[in-house]
N, C-alpha and C positions, 0 to 999 in steps of 0.2 A: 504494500500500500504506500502510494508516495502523497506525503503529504506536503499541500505549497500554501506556505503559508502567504498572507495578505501583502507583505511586501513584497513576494514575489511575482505573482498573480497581480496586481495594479501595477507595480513601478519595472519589472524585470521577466517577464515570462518567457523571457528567451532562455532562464536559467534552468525554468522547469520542462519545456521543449526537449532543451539540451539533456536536464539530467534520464528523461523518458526515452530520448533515441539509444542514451551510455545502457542502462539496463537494459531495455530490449533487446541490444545487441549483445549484449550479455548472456541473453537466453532467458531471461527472468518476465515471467507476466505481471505486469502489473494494473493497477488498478488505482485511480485516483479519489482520495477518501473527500466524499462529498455527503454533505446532511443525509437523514433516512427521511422517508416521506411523511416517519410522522412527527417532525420537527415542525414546531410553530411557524416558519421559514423557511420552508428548505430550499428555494431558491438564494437563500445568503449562506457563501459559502463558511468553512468551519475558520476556526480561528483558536488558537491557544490561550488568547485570554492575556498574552503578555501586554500589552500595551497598557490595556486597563491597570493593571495590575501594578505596574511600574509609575500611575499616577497617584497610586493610592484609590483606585476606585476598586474597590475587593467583592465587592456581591456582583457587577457587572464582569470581573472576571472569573468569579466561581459560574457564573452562568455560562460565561465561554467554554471553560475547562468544564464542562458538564455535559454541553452540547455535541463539544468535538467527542467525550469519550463514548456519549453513548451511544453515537454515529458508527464509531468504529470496533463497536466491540462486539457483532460475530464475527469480526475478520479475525482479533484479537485471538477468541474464543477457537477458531479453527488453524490457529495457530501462524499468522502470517506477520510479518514484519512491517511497522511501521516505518518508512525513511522521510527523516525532514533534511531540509535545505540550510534551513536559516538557524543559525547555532543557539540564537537567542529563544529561539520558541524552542527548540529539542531539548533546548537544558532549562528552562522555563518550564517545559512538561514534566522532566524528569526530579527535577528538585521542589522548584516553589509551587509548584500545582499541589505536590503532596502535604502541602501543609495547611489544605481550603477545606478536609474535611469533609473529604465526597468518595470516600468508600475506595471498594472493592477497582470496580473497572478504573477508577481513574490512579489506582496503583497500576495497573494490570497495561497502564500503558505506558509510566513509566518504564515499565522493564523490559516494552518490548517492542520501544520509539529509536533510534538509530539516527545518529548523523549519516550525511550519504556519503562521506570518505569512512564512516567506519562501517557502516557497510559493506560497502568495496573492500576496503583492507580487509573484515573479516573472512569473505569470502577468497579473497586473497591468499589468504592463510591458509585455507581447509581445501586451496586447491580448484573453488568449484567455480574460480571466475577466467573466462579464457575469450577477453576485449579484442579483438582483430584491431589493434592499435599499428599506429606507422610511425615514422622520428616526426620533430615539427621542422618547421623552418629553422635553419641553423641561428643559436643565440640563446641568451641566456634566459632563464625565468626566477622572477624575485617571488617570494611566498608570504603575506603578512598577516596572521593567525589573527582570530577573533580572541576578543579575550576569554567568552566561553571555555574555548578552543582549547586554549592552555590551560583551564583552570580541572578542564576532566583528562587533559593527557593527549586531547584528539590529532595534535600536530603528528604524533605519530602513524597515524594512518593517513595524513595526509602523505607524509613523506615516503609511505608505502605506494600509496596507488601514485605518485609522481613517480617512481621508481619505473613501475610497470611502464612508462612510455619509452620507447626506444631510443636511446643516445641521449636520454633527456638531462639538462644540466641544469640542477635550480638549485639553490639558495635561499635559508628561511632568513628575511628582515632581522634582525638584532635590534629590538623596537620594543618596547612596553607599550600602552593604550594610545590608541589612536586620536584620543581626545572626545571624541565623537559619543560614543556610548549610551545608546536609543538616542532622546531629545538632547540629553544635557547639552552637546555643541551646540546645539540650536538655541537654545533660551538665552536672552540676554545678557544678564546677569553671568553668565559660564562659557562665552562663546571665544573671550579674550581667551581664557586660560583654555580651553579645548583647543585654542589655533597652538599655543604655547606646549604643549604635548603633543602635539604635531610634529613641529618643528624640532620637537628634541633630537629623537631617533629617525623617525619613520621615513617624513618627507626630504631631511637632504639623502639618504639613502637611493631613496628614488631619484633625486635631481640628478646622483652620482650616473647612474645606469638610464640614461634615460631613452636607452632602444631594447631593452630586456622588458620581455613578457611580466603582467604582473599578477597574481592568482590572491583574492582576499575572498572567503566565502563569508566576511561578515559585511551586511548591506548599511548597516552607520560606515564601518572601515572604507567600501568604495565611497558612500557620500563623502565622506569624510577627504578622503584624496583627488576626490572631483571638484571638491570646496577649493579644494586649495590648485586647482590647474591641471591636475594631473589624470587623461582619461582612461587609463590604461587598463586598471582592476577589474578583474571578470572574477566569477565563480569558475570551482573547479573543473563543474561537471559542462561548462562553455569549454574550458579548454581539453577537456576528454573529446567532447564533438568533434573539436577541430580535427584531433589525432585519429577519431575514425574516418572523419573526413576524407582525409589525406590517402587513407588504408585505400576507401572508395576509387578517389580521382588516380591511384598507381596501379 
């Protein structure tokens, strides 16, 4: 089940595109988790509830987190994977959703919600994943972790499934927070000090390299480096496309 969450679905749907062609070519069926019919709405799609939640509005994101689990939970129940995109909703599911008070299913999807590089990586590991990948254009690619990212270990599988692409030469950013970090760059009040943590690490980094591929799968981290000039950051499962792309057009 791949779940796309609202920032990807409104602002980037190339990302979710991208990550449905990387699986299916993979071999894996998927399925896109959408409301059940007998959702008050079910023409609006699911949502993890982070957003609310990160404002302090707690009953309109227990409703989220309620909505989405109990949309997905014979998929759950017959044992299938959920995969998200956006690091902030897969660990927003798995962490702070578990503290709303809602039972059974809405554990039941923590434990069985996936980032989409660690689902590649795992399958990776056990052998069962075999991507008709090609090299990319020759040049380097820079890597700049969400903070999620880092804070459950996931960099690791990112650097797995980079691995998997052929001749491929990347480099993770040496960078702490992007600044960005949901609204906080945006608000007023914070937007000085978010350019300020910017500028530390991340962005002369970038100015340094500035014809190397850039892969950020957190969507504050691309805003965040588009704020500041630089268009370059895609998600990961964009630059998987490319490299079956390439597989295609050889």
């Amino acid at each position: 089940m791949l779940l796309v969450d609202t920032f990807t679905r409104y602002f980037e749907p190339e990302i979710a595109e991208s990550a449905l062609a990387v699986l299916k070519a993979g071999g894996y069926s998927v399925r896109i988790a959408e409301p059940d019919d007998s959702s008050p709405d079910p023409s609006r799609p699911l949502c993890c509830g982070r957003t609310y939640l990160a404002q302090g509005m707690i009953d309109q994101a227990r409703d989220e987190v309620r909505r989405l689990a109990e949309a997905v939970r014979p998929h759950l129940e017959a044992g299938r994977i959920l995969v998200g995109l956006e690091a902030s909703c897969v660990l927003g599911l798995r962490d702070d959703a578990q503290a709303l008070g809602l039972g059974e299913t809405v554990e039941q999807v923590g434990k069985q919600i996936l980032l989409f590089e660690e689902f590649l990586a795992r399958e990776i590991t056990a052998k069962r994943l075999n991507l008709p990948l090609a090299a990319l254009p020759e040049g380097e690619t820079l890597v700049h972790g969400h903070c999620h990212q880092k804070a459950v270990g996931a960099m690791k599988s990112m650097r797995r499934v980079l691995k998997a692409i052929p001749d491929h030469d990347f480099t993770p950013i040496d960078a702490g927070c992007c600044g960005m970090a949901g609204t906080f760059g945006l608000e007023v009040e914070h937007a000085d000090m978010a350019s300020e943590m910017a500028e530390q690490d991340l962005m002369p980094a970038l100015r340094a390299k500035p014809i190397a591929r850039v892969v950020a799968n957190g969507f504050s981290c691309r805003q965040q480096m588009r704020a500041h000039g630089d268009v370059r950051p895609r998600h990961l499962a964009i630059l998987l496309r490319e490299s079956l792309d390439r597989r295609t057009l050889d």
